[in-house]
LODO-875406 format. One record per residue: residue number from 0; z, y negated, x of N, C-alpha, C, O in turn. Coordinates in nm, 2 decimals. Each point is the difference from the previous one (the first is absolute). Example, Ala and Ser with C-alpha at 12.3 -4.5 7.8 and 13.67 -1.06 7.14 Angstrom:
REM LODO-875406
0 / 0.78 / 0.57 / 1.32 / 0.00 / -0.12 / -0.09 / 0.00 / -0.12 / 0.09 / 0.07 / 0.00 / 0.10
1 / -0.14 / -0.11 / -0.14 / 0.00 / -0.11 / 0.09 / 0.08 / -0.11 / -0.08 / 0.01 / -0.11 / 0.05
END
This chain:
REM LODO-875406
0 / 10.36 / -10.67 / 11.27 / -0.09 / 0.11 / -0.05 / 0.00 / 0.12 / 0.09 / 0.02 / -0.03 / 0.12
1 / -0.03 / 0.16 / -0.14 / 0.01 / 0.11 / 0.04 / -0.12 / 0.03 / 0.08 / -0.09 / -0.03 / -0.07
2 / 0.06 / 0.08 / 0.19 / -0.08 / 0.03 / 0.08 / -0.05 / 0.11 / 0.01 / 0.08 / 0.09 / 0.01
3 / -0.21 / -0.06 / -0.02 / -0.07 / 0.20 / 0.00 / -0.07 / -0.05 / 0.10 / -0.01 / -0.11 / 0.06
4 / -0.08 / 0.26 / -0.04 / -0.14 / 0.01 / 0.07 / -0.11 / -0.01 / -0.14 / 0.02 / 0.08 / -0.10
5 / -0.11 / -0.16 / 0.10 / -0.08 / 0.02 / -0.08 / -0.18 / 0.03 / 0.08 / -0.02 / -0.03 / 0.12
6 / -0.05 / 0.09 / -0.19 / -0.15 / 0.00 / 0.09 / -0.10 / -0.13 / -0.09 / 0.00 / -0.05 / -0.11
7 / -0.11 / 0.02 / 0.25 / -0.06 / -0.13 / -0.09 / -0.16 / 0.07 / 0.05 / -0.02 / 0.08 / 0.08
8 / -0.06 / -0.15 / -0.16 / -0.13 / 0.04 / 0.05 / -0.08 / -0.18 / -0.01 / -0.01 / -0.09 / -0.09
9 / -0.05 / 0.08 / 0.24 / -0.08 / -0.13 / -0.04 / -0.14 / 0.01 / -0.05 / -0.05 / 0.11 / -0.03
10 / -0.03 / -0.22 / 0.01 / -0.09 / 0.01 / -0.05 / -0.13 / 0.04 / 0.13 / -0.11 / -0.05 / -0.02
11 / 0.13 / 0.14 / 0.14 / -0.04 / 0.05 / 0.10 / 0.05 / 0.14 / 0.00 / 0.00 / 0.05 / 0.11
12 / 0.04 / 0.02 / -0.19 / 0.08 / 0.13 / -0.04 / 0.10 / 0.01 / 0.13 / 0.01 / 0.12 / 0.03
13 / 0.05 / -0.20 / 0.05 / 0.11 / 0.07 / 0.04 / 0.11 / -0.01 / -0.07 / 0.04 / -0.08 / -0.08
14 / 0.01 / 0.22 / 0.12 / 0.13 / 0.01 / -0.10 / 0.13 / 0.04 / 0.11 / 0.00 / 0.07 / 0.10
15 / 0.10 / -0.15 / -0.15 / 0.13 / -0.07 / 0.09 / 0.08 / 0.00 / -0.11 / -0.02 / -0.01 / -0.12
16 / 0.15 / 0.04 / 0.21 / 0.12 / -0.03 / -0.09 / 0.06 / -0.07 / 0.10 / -0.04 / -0.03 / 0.11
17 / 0.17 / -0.02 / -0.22 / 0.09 / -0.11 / 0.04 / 0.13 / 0.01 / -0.06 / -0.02 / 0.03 / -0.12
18 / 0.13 / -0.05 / 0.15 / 0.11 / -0.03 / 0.00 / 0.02 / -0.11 / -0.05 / 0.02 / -0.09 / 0.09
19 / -0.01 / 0.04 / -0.20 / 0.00 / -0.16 / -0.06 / 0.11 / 0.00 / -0.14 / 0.04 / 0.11 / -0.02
20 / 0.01 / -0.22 / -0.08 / 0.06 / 0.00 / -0.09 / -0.15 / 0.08 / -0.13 / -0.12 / 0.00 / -0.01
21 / 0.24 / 0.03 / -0.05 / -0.08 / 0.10 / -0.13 / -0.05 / -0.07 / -0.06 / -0.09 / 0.07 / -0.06
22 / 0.08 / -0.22 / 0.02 / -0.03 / -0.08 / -0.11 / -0.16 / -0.06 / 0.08 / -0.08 / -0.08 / -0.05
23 / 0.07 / 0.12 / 0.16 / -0.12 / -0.08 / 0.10 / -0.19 / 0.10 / -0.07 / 0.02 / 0.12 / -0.01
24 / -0.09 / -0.14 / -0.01 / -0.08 / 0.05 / -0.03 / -0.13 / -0.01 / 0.12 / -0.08 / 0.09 / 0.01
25 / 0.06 / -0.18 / 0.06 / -0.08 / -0.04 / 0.08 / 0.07 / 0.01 / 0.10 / 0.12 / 0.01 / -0.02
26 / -0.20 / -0.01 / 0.17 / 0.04 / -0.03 / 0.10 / -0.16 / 0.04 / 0.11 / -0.11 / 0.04 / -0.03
27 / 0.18 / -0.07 / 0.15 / -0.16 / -0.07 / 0.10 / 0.00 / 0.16 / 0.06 / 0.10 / 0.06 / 0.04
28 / -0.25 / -0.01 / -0.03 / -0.05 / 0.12 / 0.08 / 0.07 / 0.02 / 0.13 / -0.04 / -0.10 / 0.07
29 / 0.10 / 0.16 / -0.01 / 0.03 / 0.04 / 0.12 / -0.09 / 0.02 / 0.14 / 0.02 / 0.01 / 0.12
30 / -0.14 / 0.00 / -0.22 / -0.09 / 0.06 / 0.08 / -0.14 / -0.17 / 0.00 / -0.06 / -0.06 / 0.09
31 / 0.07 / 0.06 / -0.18 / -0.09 / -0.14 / -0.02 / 0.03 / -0.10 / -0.02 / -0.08 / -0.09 / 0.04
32 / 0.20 / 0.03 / -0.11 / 0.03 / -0.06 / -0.03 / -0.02 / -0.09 / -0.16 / 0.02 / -0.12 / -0.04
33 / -0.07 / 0.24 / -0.02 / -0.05 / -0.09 / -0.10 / 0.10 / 0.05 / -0.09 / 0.08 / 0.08 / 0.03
34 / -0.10 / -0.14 / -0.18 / 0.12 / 0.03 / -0.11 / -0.02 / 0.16 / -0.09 / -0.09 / 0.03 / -0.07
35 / 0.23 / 0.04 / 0.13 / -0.04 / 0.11 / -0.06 / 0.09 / 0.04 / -0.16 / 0.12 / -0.03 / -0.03
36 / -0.19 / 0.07 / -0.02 / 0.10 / 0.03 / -0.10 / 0.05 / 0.14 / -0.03 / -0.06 / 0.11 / 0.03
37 / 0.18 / -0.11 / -0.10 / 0.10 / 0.14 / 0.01 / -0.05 / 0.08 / -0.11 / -0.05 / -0.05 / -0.10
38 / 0.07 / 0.18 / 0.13 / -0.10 / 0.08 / -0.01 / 0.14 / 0.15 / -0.09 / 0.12 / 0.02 / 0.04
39 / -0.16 / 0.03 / -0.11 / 0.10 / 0.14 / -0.05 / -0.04 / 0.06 / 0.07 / -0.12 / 0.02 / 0.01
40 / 0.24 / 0.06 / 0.10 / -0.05 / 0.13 / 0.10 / 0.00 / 0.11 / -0.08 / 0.06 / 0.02 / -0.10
41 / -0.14 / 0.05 / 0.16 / 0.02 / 0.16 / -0.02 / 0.11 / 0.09 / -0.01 / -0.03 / 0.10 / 0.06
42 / 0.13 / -0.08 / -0.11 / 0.09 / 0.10 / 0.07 / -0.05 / 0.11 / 0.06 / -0.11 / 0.05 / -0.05
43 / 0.15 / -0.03 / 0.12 / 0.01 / 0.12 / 0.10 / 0.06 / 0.19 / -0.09 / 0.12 / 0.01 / 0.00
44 / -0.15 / 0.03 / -0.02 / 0.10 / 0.13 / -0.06 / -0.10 / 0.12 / 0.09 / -0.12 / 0.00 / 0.01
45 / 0.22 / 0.11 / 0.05 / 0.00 / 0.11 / 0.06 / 0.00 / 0.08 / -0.07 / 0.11 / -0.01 / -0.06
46 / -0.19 / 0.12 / 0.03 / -0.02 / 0.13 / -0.11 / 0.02 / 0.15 / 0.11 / -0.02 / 0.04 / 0.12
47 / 0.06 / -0.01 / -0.19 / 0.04 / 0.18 / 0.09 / -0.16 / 0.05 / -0.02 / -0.04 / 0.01 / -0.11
48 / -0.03 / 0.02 / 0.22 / -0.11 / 0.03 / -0.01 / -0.02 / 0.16 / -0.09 / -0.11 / 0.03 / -0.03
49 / 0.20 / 0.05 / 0.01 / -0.08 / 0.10 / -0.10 / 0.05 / 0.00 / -0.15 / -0.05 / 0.05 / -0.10
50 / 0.13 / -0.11 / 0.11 / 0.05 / -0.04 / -0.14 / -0.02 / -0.10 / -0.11 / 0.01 / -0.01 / -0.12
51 / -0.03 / -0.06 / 0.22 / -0.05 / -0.19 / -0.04 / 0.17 / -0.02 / -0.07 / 0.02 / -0.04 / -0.11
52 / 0.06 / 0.07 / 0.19 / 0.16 / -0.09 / -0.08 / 0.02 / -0.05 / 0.12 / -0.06 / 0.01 / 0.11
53 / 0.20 / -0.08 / -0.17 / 0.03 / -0.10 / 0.11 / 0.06 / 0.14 / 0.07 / 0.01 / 0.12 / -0.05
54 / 0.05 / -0.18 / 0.22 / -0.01 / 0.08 / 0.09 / 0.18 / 0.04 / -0.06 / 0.03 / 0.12 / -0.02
55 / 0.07 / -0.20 / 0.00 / 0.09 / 0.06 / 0.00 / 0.04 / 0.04 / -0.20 / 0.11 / 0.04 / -0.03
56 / -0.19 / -0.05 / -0.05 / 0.02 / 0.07 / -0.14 / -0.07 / 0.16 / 0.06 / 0.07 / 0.10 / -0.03
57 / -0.17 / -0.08 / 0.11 / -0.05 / 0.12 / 0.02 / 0.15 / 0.08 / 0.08 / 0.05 / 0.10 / -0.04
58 / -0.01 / -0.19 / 0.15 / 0.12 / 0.14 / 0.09 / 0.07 / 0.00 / -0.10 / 0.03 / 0.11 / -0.04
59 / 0.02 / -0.23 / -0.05 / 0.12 / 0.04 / -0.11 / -0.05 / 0.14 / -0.07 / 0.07 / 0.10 / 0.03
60 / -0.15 / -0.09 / -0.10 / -0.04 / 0.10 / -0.10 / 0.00 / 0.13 / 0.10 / 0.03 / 0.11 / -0.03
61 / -0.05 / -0.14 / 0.10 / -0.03 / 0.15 / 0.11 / 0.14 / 0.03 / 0.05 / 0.00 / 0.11 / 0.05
62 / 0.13 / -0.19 / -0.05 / 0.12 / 0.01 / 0.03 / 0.05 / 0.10 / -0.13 / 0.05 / 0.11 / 0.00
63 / -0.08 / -0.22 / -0.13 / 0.03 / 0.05 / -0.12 / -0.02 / 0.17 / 0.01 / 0.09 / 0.08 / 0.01
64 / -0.27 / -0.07 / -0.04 / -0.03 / 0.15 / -0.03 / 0.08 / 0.10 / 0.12 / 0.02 / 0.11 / -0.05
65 / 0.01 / -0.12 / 0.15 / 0.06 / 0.04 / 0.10 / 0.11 / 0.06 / -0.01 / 0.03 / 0.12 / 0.01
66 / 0.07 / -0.24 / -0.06 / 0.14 / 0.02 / -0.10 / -0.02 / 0.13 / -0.06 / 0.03 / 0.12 / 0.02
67 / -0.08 / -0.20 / -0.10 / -0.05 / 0.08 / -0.15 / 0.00 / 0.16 / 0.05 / 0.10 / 0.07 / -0.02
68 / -0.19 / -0.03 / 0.06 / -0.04 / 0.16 / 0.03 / 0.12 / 0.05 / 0.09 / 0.05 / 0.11 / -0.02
69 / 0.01 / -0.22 / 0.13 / 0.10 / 0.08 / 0.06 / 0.08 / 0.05 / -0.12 / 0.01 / 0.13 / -0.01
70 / 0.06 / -0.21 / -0.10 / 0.11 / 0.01 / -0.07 / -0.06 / 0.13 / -0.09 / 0.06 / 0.10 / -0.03
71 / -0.19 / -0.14 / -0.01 / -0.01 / 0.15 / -0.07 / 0.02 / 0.16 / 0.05 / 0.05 / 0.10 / -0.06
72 / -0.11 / -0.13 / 0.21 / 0.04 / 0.15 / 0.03 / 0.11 / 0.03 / 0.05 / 0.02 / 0.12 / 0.03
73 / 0.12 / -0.26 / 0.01 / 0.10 / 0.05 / -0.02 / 0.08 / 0.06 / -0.11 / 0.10 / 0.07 / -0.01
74 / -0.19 / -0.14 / -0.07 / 0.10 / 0.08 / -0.18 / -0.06 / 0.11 / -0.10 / 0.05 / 0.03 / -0.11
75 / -0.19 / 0.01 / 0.20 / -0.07 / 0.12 / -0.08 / 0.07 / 0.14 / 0.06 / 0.06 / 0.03 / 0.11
76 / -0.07 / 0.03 / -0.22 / 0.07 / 0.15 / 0.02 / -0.06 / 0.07 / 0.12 / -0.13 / -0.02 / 0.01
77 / 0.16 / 0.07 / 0.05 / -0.07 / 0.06 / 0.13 / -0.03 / 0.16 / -0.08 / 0.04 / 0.02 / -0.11
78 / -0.13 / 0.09 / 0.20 / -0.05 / 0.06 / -0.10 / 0.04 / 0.16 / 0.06 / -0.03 / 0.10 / -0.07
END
């Protein structure tokens, strides 16, 4: 069986992860010892604080429009 980190919470709310096979649903508190059970984590995700996008779709688009305007004012008629 394949091995992850999973998090457990016991019935004392500590919450612990472990390193164990995927198929295991239970295992003993770290902290107490008592039987905890595995728990769906949170994912984690990082937002570009003024934009609310992810941090690198924001520099892409900003690379893009960048592009963009250089190429135009190299191919607009000068006046």
């Amino acid at each position: 069986m394949p091995k992850r980190i999973y998090e457990f919470i016991c019935p004392s709310d500590h919450l612990t992860d472990a390193y164990i096979d995927s198929e295991l649903r239970i295992t003993n508190c770290k902290v107490c010892g008592q039987p905890a059970n595995r728990i769906v984590s949170t994912p984690m995700v990082k937002l570009e604080g003024v934009t609310g996008d992810f941090p690198g779709a924001h520099a892409q688009w900003e690379r893009k429009r960048n592009e963009k305007i250089k190429a135009e004012k190299k191919y607009s008629p000068t006046e």
